[in-house]
N, C-alpha and C positions, 0 to 999 in steps of 0.2 A: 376486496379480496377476502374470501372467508378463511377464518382461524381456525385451526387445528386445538385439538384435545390441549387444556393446560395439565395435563398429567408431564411432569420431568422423566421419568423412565424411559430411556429409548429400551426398543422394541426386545432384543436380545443383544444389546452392546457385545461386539466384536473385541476377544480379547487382545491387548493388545501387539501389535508385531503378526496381526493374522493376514489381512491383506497386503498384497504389494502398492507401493506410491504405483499412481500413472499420472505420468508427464502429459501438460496439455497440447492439443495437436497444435501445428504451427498453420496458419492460414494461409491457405494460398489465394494468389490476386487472382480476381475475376480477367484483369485486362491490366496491361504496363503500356506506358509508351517511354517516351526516352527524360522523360522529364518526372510522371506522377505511377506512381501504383496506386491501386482502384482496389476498395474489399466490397461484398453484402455480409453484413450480419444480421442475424434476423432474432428480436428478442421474441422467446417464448416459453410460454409454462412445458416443463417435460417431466418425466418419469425416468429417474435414475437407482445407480443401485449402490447405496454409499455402505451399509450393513448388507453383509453375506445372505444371499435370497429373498431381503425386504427391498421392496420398489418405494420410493418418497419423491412425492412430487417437488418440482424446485423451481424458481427462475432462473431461465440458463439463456447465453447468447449461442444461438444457434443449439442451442437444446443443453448445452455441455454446464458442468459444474466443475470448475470455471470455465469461462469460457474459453474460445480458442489463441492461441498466442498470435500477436504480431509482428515479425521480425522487420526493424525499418532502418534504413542509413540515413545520416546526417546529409543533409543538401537535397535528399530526395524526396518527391511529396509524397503523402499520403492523403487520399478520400476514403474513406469511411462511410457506406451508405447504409444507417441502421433504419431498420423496419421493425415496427413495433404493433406484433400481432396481439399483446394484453390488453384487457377489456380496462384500463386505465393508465394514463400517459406516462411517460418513461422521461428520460434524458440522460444523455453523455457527457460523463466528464473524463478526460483523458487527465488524472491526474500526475503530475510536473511540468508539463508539457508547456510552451512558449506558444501560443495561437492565439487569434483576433478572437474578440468577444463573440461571432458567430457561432465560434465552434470551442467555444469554453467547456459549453455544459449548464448552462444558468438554467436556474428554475423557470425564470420567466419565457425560456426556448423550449416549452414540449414538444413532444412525439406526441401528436393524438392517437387512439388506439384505430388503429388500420393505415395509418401513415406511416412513412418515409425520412426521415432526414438524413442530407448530407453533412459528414462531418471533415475539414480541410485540417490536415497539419502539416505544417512547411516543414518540421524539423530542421532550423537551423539551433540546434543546438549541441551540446557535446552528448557521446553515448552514456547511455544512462536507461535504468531498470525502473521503467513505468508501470503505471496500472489505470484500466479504464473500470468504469462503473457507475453506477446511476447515482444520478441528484436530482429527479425530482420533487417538486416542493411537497415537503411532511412527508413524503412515501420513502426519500434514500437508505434513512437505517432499513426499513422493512426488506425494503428490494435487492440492498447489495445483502443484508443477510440471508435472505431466500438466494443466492447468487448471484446476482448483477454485475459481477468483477470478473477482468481480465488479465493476463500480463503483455506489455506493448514492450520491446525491448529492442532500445534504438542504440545503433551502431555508426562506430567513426572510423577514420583511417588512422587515427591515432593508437586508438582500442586495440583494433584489428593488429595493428603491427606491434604490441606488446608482447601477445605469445599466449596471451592464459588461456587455460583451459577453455578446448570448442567444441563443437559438434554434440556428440552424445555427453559429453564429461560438465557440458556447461548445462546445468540444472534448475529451472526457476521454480521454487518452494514459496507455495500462499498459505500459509500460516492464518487458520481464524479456531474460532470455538459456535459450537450452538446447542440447542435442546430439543429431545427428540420428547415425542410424548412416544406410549407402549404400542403404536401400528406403526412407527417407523418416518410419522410425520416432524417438519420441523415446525418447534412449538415459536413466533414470536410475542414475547412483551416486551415492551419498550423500558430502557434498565433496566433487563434480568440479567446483569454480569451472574450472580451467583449462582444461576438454576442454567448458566451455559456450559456444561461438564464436559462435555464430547467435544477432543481436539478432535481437527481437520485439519489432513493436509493434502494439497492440490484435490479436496474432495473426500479423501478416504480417509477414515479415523484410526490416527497413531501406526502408519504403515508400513514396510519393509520397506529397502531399498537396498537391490544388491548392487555392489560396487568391483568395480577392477583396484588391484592395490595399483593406484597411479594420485596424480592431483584431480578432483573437482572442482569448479565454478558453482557455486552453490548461491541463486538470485533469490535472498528471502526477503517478503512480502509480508507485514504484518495484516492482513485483511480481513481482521475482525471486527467488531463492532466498539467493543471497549476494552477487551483485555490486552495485556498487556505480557508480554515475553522478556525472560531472560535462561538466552541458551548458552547451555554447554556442552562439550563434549562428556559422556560419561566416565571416562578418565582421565578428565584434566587435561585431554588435549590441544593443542595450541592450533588456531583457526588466524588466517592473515585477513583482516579487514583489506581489503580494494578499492572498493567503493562505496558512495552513499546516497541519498536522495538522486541526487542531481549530477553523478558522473562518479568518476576517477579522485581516489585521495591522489595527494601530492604524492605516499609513498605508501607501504602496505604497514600495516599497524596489525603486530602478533594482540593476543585476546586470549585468553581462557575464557570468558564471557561477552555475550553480548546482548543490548537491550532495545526492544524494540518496543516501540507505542504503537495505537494504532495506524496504519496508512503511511507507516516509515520500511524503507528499504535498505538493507545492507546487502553488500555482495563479499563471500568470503570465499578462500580456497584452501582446502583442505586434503590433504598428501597422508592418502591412505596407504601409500606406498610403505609407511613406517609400520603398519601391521603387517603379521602373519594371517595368509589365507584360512579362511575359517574364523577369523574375528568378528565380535558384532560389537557393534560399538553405540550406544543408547544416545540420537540429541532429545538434550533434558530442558524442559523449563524449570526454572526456581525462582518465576517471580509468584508468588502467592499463590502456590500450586498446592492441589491435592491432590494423595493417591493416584485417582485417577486422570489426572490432569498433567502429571510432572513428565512422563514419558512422550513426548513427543513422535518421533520416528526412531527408526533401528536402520542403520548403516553393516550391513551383510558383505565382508568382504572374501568374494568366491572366486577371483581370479587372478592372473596377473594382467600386467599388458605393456607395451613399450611407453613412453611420454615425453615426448617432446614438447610440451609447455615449460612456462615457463612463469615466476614472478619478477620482472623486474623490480630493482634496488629505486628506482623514479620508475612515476604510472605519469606524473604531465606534470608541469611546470607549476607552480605556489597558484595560490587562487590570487587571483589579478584584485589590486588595490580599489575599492570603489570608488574613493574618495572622499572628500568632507562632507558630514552630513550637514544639511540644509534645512531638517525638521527629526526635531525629537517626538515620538509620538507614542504616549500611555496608556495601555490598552490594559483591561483588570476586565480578570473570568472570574466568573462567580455564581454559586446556585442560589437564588433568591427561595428562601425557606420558606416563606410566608405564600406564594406562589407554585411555590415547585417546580419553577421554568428555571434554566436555565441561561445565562445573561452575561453579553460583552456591554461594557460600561453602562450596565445600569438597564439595558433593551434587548429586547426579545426582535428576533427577525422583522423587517418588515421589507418589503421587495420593491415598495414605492419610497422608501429612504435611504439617501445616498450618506455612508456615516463619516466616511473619511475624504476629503478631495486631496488629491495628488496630484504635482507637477510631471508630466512625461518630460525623462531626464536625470532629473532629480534622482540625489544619492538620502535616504533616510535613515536614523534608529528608530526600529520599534521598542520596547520596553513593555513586557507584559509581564504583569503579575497574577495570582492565584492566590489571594487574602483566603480561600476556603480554609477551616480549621478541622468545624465538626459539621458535616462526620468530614473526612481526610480526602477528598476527593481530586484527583491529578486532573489536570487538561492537557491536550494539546492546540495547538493551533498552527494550520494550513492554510498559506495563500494561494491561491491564483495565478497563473500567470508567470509567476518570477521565482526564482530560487534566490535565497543569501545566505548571510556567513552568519553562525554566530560568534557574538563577542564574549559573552561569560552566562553562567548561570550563578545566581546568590554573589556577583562577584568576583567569580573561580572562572579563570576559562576552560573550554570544554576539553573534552579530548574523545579519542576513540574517530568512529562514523560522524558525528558531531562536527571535526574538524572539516568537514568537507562541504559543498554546495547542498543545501538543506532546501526543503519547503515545507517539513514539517514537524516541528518542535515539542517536547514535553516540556510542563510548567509544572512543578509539585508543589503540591498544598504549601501555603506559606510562603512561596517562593517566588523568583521573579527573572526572567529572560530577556537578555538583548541581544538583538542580531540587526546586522546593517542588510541594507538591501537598493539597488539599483533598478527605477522603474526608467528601462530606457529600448522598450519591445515597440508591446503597442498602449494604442490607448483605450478607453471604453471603460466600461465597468465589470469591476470582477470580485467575487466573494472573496471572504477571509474566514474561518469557522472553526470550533472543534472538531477535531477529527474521531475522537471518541462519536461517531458521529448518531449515536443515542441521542448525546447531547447536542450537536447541532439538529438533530428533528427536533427537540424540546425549546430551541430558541436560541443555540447557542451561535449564530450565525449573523453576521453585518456585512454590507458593499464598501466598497472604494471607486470612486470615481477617477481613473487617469485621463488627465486631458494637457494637452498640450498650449 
């Protein structure tokens, strides 16, 4: 893929609050029958228009930035037939998602360029705010940065009969950053957290959004590369935590802030109903934000509306007990300095070594640490396949989105993570990696072998 200008300038940076957010379309199935819904997506390079009158070419699924949404219920299947028109191989990974290593998403499953794949998800799982996006092997930062990422947002009868915020009011927000050089291109190098200035949201940088005073469902998506989010409302407003990774908290959990890593999801709702018409109301980042960086979106409230939503006092019953674990297992991130790769105990990827075997069944701790000092560099880490709970961080147990079904964890320099986990789906092999996922193209990435 040829690079664009490393000039940092985007082209005439859009001040911000100048365009409006647009919400991604929602897909419709090619064919249902009574059992599966059926999609085409078709990846390919397009020509969007993310700055006012500049065109910048992007990877988009079905030409879009992001791509288009999937709306899916629980019990019901989903196929997925992605076709991949790019002159170099692609791959799907439906990230949280419960599916047989087929349709994981593995490096070693490409799309060759003019091919096809089917992708199967059973969805027995609970509702929960997904996102697809490419992992193919060394290309993922590149491609979900140029766009590769979708939002998949699966539904239950549990959800459903809760009452929150639907229809227009329920919002899913992908949150990333990138670098435009001065024609309007986006610039990639692999770690340029610093030179990725221009937020984006669902595509458009630092955007309106006008609002009825009522509640929203607001599904944010941190889908950036490395940066890291902490939002608030511009006046200290109070936002109800709902859900996290992997579904429904036990209960809603008020916030003046919240904090998102890469490839983590929170779902919050927020009762714009306590403003007067004509408010606007600024979400802020203030995790290591500058000037131009801190302003996120703008919340425009221009009307009223009736609202019968609703939060309930219980969203679902306590996260179910896993049980004793049966293997303690210490997993240490680390940037090897002497190298400049990045490294889960001590090794860099390799796709012909299995690093962890697992019992299918079996209840484990993981324990991961991040010895990094200097320079101060955070991880995450994402598995595969399974969601769990975590137990504490440094000791402290968690709180916030944290409390609920996870797949994807922050580690801070120095510091160290346990979270239990239940591999009792399927079996096969499946990644575990930085979700910073800079760092997992630089090596930061290992398998697990489940077998029964």
């Amino acid at each position: 893929m040829a690079m664009a200008s490393t000039q940092a300038t985007a082209p005439t940076a859009a001040l911000p609050f100048s365009v409006p957010l647009a919400v991604p379309p929602v897909l419709s199935p090619v064919r249902r029958t009574l059992t599966t819904d059926y999609y085409a997506i078709m990846t390919r390079q397009a020509d969007v228009e993310i700055f006012p009158g500049v065109t910048t070419t992007v990877l988009g699924y079905n030409g879009l930035f992001p791509g288009p949404t999937i709306r899916a219920f629980s019990g019901r299947e989903v196929q997925v037939t992605h076709v991949n028109t790019l002159a170099e191989e692609t791959v799907v990974h439906l990230h949280g998602a419960h599916v047989q290593t087929p349709s994981d998403g593995h490096p070693r499953d490409p799309i060759a360029p003019g091919a096809s794949r089917v992708y199967t998800y059973p969805n027995r799982q609970e509702a929960s705010t997904l996102w697809y996006h490419d992992h193919a092997h060394h290309r993922e930062a590149e491609h979900v940065y140029r766009g590769l990422a979708g939002f998949y947002l699966l539904s239950d009868v549990n959800e459903t009969l809760l009452g929150l915020p639907s229809g227009e009011y329920d919002v899913p927000l992908m949150l990333r950053d990138a670098r435009f050089d001065d024609s309007g291109q986006m610039v990639f190098v692999m770690g340029d957290f610093a030179g990725r200035g221009t937020v984006l949201v669902n595509g458009r940088p630092q955007p309106y959004f006008e609002v009825a005073a009522r509640k929203y469902r607001l599904r944010v998506a941190n889908g950036a590369n490395e940066r890291f989010f902490s939002l608030r409302l511009s006046d200290g407003g109070e936002m109800l935590q709902v859900a996290s990774d992997g579904g429904m908290l036990p209960a809603p959990i008020p916030a003046t802030s919240v904090t998102l890593a890469p490839a983590e999801r929170v779902e919050l709702v927020v009762d714009f109903s306590r403003y007067p018409i004509g408010t606007q109301i600024v979400l802020e980042n203030t995790y290591g934000a500058t000037d131009a960086s801190k302003n996120v979106m703008r919340f425009d409230v221009v009307r009223g509306a009736r609202d019968y939503s609703r939060v309930p006092d219980q969203l679902r019953d306590p996260l179910p007990d896993l049980g004793a674990a049966a293997v303690t297992r210490k997993i240490v991130m680390k940037l090897n300095f002497q190298t400049g790769m990045f490294e889960l105990d001590g090794k860099t990827f390799d796709m012909d070594r299995v690093d962890q075997q697992v019992r299918l069944g079996d209840t484990e701790i993981w324990e991961i640490s991040n010895p990094g000092v200097l320079p101060p560099i955070s991880h995450n880490l994402h598995l595969h396949g399974v969601h769990f709970q975590v137990l504490d961080r440094d000791g402290i147990p968690v709180s916030g989105h944290e409390t609920g079904w996870k797949d994807t964890i922050v580690i801070r320099p120095g510091g160290t993570v346990r979270f239990k986990v239940r591999f009792d789906q399927y079996a096969g092999r499946y990644l575990y990696h930085c979700h910073l996922i800079d760092h997992s193209g630089m090596g930061m990435m290992a398998q697990m072998e489940v077998a029964g």
